[in-house]
N, C-alpha and C positions, 0 to 999 in steps of 0.2 A: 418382904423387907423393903422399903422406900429409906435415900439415902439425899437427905434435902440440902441445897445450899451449901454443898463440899468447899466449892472454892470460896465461898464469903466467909466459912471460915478463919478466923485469924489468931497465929499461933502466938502474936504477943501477948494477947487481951485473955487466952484462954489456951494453955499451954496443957493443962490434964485433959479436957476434953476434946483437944485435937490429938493428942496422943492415943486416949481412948478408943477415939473413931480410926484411927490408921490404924491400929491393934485389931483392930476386927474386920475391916478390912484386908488386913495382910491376911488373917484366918480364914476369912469367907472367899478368898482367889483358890485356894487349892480345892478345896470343900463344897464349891461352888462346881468346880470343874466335873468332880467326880460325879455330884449331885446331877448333873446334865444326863450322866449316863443311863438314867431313866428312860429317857426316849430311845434310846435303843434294846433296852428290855423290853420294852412293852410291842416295839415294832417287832421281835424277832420271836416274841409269844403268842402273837397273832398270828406268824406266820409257821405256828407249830415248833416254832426251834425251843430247848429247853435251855436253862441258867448255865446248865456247863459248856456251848458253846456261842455263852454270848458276846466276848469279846471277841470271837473270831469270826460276828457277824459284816461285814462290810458295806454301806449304805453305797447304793450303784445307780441314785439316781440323785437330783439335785431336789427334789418334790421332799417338803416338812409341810409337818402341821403345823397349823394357826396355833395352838398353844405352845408347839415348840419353839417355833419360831419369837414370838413375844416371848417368852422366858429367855431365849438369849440373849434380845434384843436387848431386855430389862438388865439381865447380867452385866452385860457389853458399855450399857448406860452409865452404870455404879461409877466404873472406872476412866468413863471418858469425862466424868463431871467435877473428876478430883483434880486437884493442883499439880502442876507439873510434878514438882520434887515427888509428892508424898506417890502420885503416880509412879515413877522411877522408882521409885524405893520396893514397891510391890512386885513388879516384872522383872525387876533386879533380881531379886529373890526367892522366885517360882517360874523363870525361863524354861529352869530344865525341866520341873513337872510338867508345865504347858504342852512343852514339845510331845513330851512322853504321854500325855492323854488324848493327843493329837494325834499320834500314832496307834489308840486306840479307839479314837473315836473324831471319824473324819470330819465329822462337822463343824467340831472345836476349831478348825481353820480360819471359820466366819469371824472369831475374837481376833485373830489376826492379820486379818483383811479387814476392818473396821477399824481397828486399831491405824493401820497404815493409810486407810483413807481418811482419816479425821484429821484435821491440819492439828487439833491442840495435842495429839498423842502421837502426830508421826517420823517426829525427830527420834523421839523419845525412843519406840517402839523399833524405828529401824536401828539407830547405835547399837540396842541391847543385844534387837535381832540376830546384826551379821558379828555381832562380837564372840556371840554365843557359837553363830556357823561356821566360824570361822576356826575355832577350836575341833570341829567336827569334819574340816576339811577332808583329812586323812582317811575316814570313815565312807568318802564319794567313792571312792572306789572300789566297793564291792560292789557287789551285783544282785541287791537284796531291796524288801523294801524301806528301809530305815534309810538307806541311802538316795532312795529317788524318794521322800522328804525331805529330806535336807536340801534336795534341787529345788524341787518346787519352792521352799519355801524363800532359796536366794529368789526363784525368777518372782517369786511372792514381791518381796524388797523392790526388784530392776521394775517391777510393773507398776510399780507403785510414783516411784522417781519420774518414770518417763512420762507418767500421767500427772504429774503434781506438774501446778501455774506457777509453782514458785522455786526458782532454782536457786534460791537458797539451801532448799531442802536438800538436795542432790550433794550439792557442797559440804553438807552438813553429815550427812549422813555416812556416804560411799567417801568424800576426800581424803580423809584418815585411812583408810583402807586399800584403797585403790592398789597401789602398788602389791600390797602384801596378798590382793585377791590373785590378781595378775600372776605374779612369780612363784606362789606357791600351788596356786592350778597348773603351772607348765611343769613346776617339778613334782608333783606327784602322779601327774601325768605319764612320766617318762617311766615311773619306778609303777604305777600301777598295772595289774593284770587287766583292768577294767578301767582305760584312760575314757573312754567315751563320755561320761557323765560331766568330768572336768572342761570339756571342749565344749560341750552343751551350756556350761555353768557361762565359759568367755564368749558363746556367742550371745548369751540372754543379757550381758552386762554391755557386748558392745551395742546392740543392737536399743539396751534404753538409753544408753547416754550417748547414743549414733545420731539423733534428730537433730544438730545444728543448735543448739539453743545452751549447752553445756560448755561454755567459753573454759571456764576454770579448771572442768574436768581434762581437756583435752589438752591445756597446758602441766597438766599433773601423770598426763597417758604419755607426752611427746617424751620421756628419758627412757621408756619403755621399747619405744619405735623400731630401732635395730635392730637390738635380739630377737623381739618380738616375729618381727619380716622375716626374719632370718631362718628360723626357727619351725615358723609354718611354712616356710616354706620346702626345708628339707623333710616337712613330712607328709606333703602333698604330694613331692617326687617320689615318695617312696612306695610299697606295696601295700594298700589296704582293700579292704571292703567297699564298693564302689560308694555308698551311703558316709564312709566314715571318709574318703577322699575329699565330697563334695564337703563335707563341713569344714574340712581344711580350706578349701579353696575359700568360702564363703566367708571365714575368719579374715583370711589375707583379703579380701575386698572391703572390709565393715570394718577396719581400725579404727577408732573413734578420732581420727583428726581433721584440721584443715589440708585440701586439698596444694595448697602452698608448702605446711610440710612433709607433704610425700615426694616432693619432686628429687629429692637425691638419693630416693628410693625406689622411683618408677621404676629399672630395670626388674626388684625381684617382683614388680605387678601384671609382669606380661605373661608370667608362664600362667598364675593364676589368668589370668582373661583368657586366655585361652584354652583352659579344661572349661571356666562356666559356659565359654558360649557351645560347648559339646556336652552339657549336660543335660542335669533335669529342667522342666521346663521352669521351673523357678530361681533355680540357678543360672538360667541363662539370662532373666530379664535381670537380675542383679549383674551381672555381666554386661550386658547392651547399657544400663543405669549408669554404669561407672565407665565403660568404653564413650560412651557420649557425654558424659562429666569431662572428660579429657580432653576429647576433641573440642567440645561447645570455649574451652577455659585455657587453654594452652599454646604455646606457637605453634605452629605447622612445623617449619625447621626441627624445635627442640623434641616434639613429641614423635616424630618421624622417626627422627634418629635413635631413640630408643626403642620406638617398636620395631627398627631394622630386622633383627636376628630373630622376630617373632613372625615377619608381615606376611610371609605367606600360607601360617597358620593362623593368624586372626583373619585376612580376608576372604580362606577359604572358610572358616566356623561362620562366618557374619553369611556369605553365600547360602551355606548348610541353614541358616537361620529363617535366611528369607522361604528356601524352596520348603523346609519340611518342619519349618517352627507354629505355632500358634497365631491368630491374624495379630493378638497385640505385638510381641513380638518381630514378626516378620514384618510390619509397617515400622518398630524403631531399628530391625538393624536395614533394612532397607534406607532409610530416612540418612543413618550412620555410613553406610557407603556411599549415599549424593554427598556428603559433607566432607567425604575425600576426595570426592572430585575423580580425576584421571587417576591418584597414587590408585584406588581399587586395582584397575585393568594392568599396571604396570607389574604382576605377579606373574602374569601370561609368560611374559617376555624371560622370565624366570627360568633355569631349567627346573624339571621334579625331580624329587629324592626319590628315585628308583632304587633299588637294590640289582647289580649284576650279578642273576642266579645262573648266566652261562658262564662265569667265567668260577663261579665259585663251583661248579661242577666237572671243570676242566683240571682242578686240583685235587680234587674227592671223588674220584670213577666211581665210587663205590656207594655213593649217598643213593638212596632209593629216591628216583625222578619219575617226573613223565612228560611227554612229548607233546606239546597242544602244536598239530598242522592249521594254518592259515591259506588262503588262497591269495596269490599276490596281484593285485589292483592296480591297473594304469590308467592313467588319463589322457584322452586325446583331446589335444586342447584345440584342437580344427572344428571336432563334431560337438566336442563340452560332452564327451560322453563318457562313460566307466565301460574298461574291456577288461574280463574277466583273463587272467594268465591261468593257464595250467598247473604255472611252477609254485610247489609250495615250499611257505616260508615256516620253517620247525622252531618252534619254543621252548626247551628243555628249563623245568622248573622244579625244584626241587622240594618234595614231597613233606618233607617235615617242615618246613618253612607254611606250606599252608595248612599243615593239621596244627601248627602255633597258631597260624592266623584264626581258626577257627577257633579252636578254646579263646584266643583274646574276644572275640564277639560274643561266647558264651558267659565270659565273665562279664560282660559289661550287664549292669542289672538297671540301664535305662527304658521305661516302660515307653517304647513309641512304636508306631505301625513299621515301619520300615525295618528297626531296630528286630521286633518280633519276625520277620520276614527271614531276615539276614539268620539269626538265632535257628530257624528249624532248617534253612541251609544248608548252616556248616555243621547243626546236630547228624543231617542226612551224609555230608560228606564223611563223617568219622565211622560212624556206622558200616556204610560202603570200603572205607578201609579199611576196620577191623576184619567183616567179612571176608576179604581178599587176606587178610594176615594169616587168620587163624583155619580159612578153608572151611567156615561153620557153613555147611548146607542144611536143606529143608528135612530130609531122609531123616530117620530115627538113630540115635546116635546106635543103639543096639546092633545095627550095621554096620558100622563103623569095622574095618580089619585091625585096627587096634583095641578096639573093647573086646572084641570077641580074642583077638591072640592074648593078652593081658587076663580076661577075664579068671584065667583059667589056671592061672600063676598060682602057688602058694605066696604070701608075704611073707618075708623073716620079721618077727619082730625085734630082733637083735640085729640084724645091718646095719653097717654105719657107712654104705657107699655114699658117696656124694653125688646129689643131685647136678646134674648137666645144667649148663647156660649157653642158652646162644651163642653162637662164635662170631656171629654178624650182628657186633654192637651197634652199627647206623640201623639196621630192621628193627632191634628191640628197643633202642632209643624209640622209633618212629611208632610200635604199638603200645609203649608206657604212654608217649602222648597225647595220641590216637585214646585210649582208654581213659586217661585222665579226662579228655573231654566229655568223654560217656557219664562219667562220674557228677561234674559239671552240671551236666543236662540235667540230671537226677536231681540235683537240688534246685534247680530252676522252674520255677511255679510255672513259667508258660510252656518247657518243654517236656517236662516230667512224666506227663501224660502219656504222651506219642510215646517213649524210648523207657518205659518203666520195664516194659516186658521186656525189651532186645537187652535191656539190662541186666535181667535176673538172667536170662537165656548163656549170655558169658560168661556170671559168674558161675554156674551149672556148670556151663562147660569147660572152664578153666579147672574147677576143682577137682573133677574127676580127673582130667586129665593130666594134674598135681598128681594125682597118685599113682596112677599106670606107667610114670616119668622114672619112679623107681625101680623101676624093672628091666636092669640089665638092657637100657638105652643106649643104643651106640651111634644115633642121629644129633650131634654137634649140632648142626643146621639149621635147623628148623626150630620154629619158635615156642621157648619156655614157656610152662603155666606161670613161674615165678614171676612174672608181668604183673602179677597180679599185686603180689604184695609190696611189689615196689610204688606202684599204682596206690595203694592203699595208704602207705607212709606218705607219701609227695601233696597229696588229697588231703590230709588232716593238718599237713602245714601250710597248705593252699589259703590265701587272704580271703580268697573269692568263697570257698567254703567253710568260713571259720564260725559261720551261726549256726550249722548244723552239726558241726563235728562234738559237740558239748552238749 
């Protein structure tokens, strides 16, 4: 079918025949869509599949045939040759088929990327677009794929915008919107089971009207600004997924304004600067970007003074950047500390936040510690030499404090050489505690004087004695967390390996030993199997394990 001279057209001179032709048109958009479906019959019969699973074939490569390709090209033509209105009037009208054959056939996309990049159809096509997405909002938040369409298809829109020479379009399109995209992604955010999508959705939208060039956007973003900061920022403090952390932080850096007005906002910008420059490596150069946007553009005085309560966690991440970051990286925050000059070195003189764990163990005799001896070192300042002392100086440190420290490095799910380092460490130290908890030796448990005295018990199955718990809640505290790290490790792709077996090896031997517990136990002391399951609740509400637990 060839469709000549659409727009020369004119509806005053010939008012049935324009009519005609939009009648058939409006017919030939649905009919046309279906009719594509061909190329994916014929692909999926080639490759043996039969007609009843051909819409649940899904094309996995971007590779079309030359005929397919020209037929939609030819499609796609029809309607970008026709007059604005009469255009509008068709996508008005078969949006939601569109969607819906799109989700059946991924290629159908390409009418909507054409659509978007043609200057005479892209006002048209995005109003329609995000009016229609925007209805679907509420539907981001499952966890399916009808919903990561609806993503794509906004970042479809922001891709489009940020690529278009004419920002009028931007204005045109997103201006009417903007607010309603904003405030109704944060609140269903809050109320969904699945906010992820929604954060995805406000970074793809700051990040195309983030280039500077979006003057009108950013005066329509600024009534947004406080809650906005506000907002992300209490949920960056909070506990998530390390992945879903960084996009919070990454949010609070990319607000789409002038840097003039963030300034009676820089305070909630410091916590954020200071997770990106301890993150991913992407994260950080967005971090280094906007810490030298500040320094290059600000007073010294004004911008000092707010990163007071921050500076000796920015100067030590900016350090951490230079010694173990990437060479782009560690030449700009290197570059970032010449440009402070002396304030860098002025953290020295600082004291560190230490924690007093003698003096917290002078209160609690009973917290499970242990004693690190040092050798005490003098100087003689006559010869300039080190004389070793006899006398040693004892460290008393408190045992659960560093099986915390350990799980906080287990959860951190930064892929870096040192990070990995750190990781089978403190896998090794938990390990080593457990061991020491539970007295698990190499011997055959079959040995064991409790298998063998137990073994030989009848069970009631009618007792209702109650199972024993430890009496020394600081020991069972210390191997819940101690275990919970184990746990940790297990879902961790770089340690999982190593500590899969010593894994199953506890749960073995906790279980059985779950059950010989019921037998007329009269040891308080010594530690419960019940570790176990408290271990197993604390672990499914764990942020850090929350994509494996589903």
């Amino acid at each position: 079918m060839m469709v000549i001279a659409l727009k020369e057209i004119g509806i005053e001179q010939e008012p049935q025949v324009v009519s005609t032709v939009e009648r058939c048109l409006l017919e030939l958009f649905p009919n046309g869509l279906i009719c594509l479906d061909i190329f994916i019959i014929g692909s999926n019969l080639m490759q043996g599949g039969g007609l009843g699973n051909v819409y649940q074939h899904k094309i996995s490569s971007n590779v079309r045939s030359k005929e397919e390709k020209e037929t939609l090209d030819a499609f796609i033509a029809i309607y970008t040759n026709m007059r604005s209105s009469s255009f509008e009037r068709v996508l008005e009208q078969h949006i939601e088929f569109l969607i819906e054959r799109i989700s059946i056939n991924p290629i159908l996309q390409n009418i909507c990327s054409t659509f978007l990049t043609n200057p005479a159809t892209m006002n048209k096509t995005g109003q329609i677009l995000v009016k229609y997405l925007l209805t679907k909002l509420p539907d981001l938040g499952a966890n399916n794929e009808r919903a990561t369409l609806y993503l794509k298809l906004f970042k479809l829109v922001f891709h489009a915008i940020s690529c278009s020479s004419n920002n009028s379009d931007c204005d045109t399109i997103l201006k009417p919107f903007l607010h309603q995209i904003i405030q109704q992604s944060m609140q269903y955010a809050l109320e969904a089971r699945e906010s992820t999508n929604y954060f995805l959705l406000l970074r793809a939208l700051f990040r195309s009207i983030g280039s500077g060039t979006h003057e009108q956007m950013y005066h329509q973003f600024l009534p947004l600004l406080p809650s906005i900061l506000q907002q992300l920022n209490r949920l960056q403090n909070g506990s998530h997924l390390q992945s879903i952390h960084e996009l919070f932080v990454e949010l609070c850096l990319t607000v789409p304004v002038r840097l003039s007005s963030l300034l009676p906002y820089l305070p909630l910008l410091m916590d954020p600067l200071v997770c990106a420059l301890n993150g991913s490596p992407t994260l950080v150069q967005q971090g280094l970007r906007t810490l030298e946007l500040c320094v290059d553009n600000l007073q010294p005085e004004y911008f000092y003074d707010h990163m007071q309560p921050v500076r000796a966690s920015l100067m030590k991440g900016l350090w951490h950047c230079v010694s173990h970051g990437d060479s782009h990286s560690s030449l700009t925050a290197f570059r970032i500390l010449g440009k402070f000059g002396g304030s860098n070195r002025k953290i020295l003189l600082d004291a560190q936040n230490i924690q007093d764990f003698n003096k917290i163990n002078k209160n609690e005799e009973k917290l499970p510690k242990i004693i690190l001896p040092f050798n005490k070192i003098q100087i003689d300042n006559n010869n300039e030499e080190l004389i070793n002392n006899e006398e040693l100086i004892q460290c008393t440190v408190d045992l659960n404090q560093i099986v915390n420290s350990a799980c906080k490095i287990l959860r951190n799910q930064t892929t870096t050489t040192s990070n990995s380092y750190n990781q089978l460490a403190a896998a090794n130290l938990l390990k080593f505690v457990l061991l020491k908890i539970f007295s698990i030796e190499k011997s055959s448990i079959k040995n064991s004087s409790q298998f063998v005295d137990n073994i030989s018990k009848k069970f009631d199955e009618k007792s209702t004695k109650m199972y024993i718990i430890c009496s020394d809640s600081n020991s069972r505290e210390l191997a819940i967390n101690a275990l919970k790290g184990i746990f940790i490790c297990v879902f961790n792709v770089e340690t999982r390996e190593k500590f899969l077996e010593f894994f199953k090896v506890v749960i073995k031997y906790l279980t059985i030993n779950g059950i010989f517990e019921g037998n007329d136990r009269k040891d308080h002391s010594s530690m419960d199997s019940f570790v176990l399951i408290d271990v197993i609740a604390q672990t499914l509400s764990d942020p850090s394990c929350f994509t494996y637990n589903y």
